[in-house]
C-alpha positions as CSV (number, residue, x, y, z in Angstrom):
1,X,31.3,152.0,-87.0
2,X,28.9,150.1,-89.2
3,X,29.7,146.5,-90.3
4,X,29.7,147.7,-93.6
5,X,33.1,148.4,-94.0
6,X,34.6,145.7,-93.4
7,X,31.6,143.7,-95.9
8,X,32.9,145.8,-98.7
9,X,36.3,145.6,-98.0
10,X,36.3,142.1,-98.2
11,X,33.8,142.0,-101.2
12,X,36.3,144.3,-103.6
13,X,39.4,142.3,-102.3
14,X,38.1,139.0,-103.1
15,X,36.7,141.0,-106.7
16,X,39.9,142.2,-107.1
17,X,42.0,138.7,-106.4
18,X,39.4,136.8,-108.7
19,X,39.8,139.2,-111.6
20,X,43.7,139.0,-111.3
21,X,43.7,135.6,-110.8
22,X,41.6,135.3,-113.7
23,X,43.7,137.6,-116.1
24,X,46.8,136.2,-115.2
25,X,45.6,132.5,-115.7
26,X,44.2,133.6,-119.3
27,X,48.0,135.6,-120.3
28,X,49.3,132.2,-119.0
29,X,46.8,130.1,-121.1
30,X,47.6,132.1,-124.6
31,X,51.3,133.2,-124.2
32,X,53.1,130.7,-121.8
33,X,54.1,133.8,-119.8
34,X,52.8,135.5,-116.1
35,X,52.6,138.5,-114.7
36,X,54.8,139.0,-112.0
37,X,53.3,141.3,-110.0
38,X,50.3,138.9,-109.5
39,X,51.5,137.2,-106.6
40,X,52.6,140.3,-104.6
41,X,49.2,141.8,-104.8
42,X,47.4,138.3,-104.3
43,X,49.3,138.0,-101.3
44,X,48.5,141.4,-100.4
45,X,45.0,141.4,-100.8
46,X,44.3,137.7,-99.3
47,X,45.7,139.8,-95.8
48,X,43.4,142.5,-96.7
49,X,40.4,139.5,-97.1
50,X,41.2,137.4,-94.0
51,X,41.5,140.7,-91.7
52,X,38.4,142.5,-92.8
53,X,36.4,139.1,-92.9
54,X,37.8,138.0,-89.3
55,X,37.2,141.2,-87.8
56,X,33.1,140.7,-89.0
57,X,33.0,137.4,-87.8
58,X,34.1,138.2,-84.5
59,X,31.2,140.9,-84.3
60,X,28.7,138.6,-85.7
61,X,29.5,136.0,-83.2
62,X,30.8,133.4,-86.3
63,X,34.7,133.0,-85.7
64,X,35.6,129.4,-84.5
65,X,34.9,128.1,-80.8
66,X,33.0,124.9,-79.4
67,X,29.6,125.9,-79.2
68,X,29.2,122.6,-77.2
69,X,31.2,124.3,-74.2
70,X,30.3,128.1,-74.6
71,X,26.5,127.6,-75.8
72,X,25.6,125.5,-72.1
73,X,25.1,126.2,-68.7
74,X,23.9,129.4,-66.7
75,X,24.1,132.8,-68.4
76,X,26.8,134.2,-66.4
77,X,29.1,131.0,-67.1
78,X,28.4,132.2,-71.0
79,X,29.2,135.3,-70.6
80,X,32.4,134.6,-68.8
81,X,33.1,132.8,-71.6
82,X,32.6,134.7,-74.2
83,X,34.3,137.8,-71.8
84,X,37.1,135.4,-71.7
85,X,37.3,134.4,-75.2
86,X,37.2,137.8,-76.6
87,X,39.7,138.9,-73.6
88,X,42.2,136.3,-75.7
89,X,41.5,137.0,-79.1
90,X,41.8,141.2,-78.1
91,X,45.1,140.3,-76.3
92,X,46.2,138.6,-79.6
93,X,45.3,141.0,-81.6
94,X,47.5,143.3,-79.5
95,X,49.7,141.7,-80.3
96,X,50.0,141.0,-83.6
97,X,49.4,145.3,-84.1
98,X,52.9,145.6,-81.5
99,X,54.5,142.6,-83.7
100,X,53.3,144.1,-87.4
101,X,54.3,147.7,-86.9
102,X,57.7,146.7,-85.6
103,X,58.0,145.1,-89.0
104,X,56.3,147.7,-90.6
105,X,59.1,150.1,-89.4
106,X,61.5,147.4,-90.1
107,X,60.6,147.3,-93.8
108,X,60.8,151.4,-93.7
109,X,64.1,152.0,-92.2
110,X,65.6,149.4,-94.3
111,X,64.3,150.5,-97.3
112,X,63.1,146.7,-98.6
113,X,61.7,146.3,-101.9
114,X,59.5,143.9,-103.5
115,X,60.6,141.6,-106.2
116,X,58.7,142.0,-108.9
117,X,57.4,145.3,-108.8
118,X,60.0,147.3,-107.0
119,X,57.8,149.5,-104.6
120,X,58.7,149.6,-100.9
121,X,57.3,146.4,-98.9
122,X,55.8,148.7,-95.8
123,X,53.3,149.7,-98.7
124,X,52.3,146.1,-98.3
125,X,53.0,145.3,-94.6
126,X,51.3,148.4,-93.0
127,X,48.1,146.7,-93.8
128,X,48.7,144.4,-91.1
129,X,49.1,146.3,-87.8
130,X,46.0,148.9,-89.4
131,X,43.8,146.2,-89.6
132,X,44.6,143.9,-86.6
133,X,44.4,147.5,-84.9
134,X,40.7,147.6,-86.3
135,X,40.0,144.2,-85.0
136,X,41.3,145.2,-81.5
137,X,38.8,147.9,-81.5
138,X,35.7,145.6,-82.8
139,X,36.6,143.8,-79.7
140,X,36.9,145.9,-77.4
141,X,33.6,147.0,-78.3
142,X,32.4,143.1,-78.3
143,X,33.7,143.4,-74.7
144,X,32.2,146.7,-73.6
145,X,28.9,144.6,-75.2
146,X,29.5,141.8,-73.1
147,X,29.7,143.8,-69.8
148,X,26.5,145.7,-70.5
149,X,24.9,143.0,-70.8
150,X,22.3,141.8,-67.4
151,X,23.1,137.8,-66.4
């Protein structure tokens, strides 16, 4: 799957979080009054932002680690590193899709609402274990990578 996705996902969330950001600072500014909904869907969409941009840093090698340690020595002892690294992150990531749906379902079976809009809060939440699952696949395939590659 082509990097691409994840670029643009990220690129209308952060649109979409300046513009109601923007609009919602501006009611403020002339009227003294918010809209409530604004936080709920900022909320929303900075997941949205940091799971799409994580998941392309991981691919493109840019998500944090000490480059003094993993960048030295022989090539095998990099790429055990980096197999180990990624081995973590992936079992996180598992994680965190087992955690997230089991809130997910949660949020279902009890029938939660938001606040200020009213709309179910798995609408929100299901977000979570989708896109942590998304990342577990980008590195599992950072991992297949890894193994392919000669020492």
């Amino acid at each position: 799957m082509p990097l691409k996705v994840e670029d643009w996902l990220s690129v209308v969330a952060m649109a979409a979080l300046a513009i109601i950001t923007f609009a919602n600072v501006l009611v403020r500014y002339l009227s003294n009054q918010s809209f409530a909904w604004t936080e709920e869907i900022s909320v929303f969409l900075l997941i949205v932002l940091t799971m799409t941009a994580g998941a392309s840093a991981f691919v493109r090698r840019l998500h944090i680690r000490i480059e003094f340690i993993a960048d030295r020595g022989t090539v095998q002892r990099r790429q055990a590193l980096a197999r180990l690294g990624t081995t973590v992150s992936l079992m996180f990531f598992a994680l965190l899709t087992v955690l997230s749906a089991r809130m997910v379902y949660d949020d279902f079976t009890w029938g939660d609402t938001s606040p200020a809009i009213g709309i179910p809060t798995w609408w929100y939440t299901i977000w979570m274990p989708v896109l942590s699952l998304a990342i577990c696949l980008r590195l599992i395939g950072i991992l297949h990578r890894i193994g392919r590659q000669a020492p």
